[in-house]
C-alpha positions in Angstrom: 2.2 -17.3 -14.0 5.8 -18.1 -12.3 4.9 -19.7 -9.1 7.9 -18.4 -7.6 7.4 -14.9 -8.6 3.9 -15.0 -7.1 4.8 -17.0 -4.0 7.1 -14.1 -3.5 4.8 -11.7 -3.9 2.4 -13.1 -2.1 5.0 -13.2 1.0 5.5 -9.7 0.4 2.5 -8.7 0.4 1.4 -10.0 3.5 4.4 -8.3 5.2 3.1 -5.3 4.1 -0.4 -4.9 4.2 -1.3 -7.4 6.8 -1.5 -11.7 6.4 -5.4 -11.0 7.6 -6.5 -8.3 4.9 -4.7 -10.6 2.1 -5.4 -13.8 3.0 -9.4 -12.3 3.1 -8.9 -10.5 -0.6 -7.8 -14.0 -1.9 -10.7 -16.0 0.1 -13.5 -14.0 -1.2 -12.2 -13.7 -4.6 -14.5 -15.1 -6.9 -13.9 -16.3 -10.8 -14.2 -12.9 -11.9 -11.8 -11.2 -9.9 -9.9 -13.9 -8.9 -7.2 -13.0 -12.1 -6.4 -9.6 -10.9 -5.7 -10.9 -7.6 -3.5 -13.3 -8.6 -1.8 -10.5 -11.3 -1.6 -7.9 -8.4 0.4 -10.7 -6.1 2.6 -11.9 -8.9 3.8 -8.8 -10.9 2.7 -5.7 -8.4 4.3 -7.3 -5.0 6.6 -10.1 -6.7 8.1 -8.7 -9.7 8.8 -4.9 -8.6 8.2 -5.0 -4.6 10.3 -8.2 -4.8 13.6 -6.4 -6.3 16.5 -5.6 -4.7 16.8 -1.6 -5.8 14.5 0.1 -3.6 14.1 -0.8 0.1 10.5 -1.3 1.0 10.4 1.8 3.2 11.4 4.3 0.4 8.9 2.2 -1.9 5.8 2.8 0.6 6.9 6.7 0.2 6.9 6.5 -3.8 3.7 4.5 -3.2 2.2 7.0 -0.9 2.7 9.6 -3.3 1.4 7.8 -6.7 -1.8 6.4 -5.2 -2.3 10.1 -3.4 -2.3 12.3 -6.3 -4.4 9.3 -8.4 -7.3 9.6 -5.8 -7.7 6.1 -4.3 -8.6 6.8 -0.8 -8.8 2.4 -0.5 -5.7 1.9 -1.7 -4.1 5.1 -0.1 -5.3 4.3 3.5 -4.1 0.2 2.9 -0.7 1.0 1.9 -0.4 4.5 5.0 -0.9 1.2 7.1 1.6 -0.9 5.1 3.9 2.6 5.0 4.6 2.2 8.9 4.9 -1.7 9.0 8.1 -0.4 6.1 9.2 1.5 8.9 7.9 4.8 7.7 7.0 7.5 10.4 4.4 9.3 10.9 6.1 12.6 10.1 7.7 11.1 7.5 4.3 10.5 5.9 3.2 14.0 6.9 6.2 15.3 4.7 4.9 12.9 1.3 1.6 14.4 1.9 2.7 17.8 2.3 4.4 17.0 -1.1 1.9 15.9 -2.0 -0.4 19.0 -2.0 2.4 21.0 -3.8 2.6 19.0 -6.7 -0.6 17.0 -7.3 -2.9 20.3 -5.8 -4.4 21.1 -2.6 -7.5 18.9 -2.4 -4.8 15.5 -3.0 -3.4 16.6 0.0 -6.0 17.2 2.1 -8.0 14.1 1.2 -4.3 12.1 2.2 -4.0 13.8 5.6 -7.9 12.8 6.3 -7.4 9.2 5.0 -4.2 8.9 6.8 -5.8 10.4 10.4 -8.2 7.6 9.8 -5.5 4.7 9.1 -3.8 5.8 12.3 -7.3 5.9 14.4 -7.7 2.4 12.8 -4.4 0.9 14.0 -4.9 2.6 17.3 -8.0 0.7 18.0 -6.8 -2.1 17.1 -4.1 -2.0 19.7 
């Protein structure tokens, strides 16, 4: 593992989803999972989210889109909140979702808009 890959990554990756849901992924790691934590840091958030040809926001979009149509309401709802720390809007993610539905089918869609409502309600309480 290239510590300066993953101690990019791991920067990243805090600026996007949040330095309080990371650092509590890597605490309660254990020895079995522990290795994909430390391969999602290093290659996930250093190695791609760490290059220079996509700005974050328009990689939160791709993002939103992928883990959408691949069903992983988890992931989908951390990286909606991660979406509008990139600077994406609201609307903007409305538009990905409504994308979304056309491509990926009806159901991905509606399931995103659900997930996303709840992200939002999240953040909101959280002031």
């Amino acid at each position: 593992m290239s510590k300066d890959v993953f101690d990019r990554g791991l920067a990243i990756r805090k600026d996007v989803l949040g330095r309080e849901f990371v650092e509590k992924s890597l605490a309660t790691a254990d020895e079995f999972n522990m290795p994909m934590q430390e391969l999602t840091t290093e290659y996930c958030w250093g190695a791609v989210w760490g290059r220079d040809g996509l700005p974050r926001k328009t990689r939160s979009m791709l993002n939103l889109a992928m883990i959408s149509a691949l069903n992983r309401p988890h992931e989908l709802k951390m990286h909606v909140k991660g979406a509008l720390r990139n600077g994406v809007s609201k609307d903007e993610i409305r538009e990905v979702f409504l994308q979304v539905a056309i491509y990926a089918g009806i159901p991905a869609g509606v399931d995103s808009f659900r997930i996303a409502r709840e992200a939002f309600a999240e953040l909101d309480a959280a002031g």
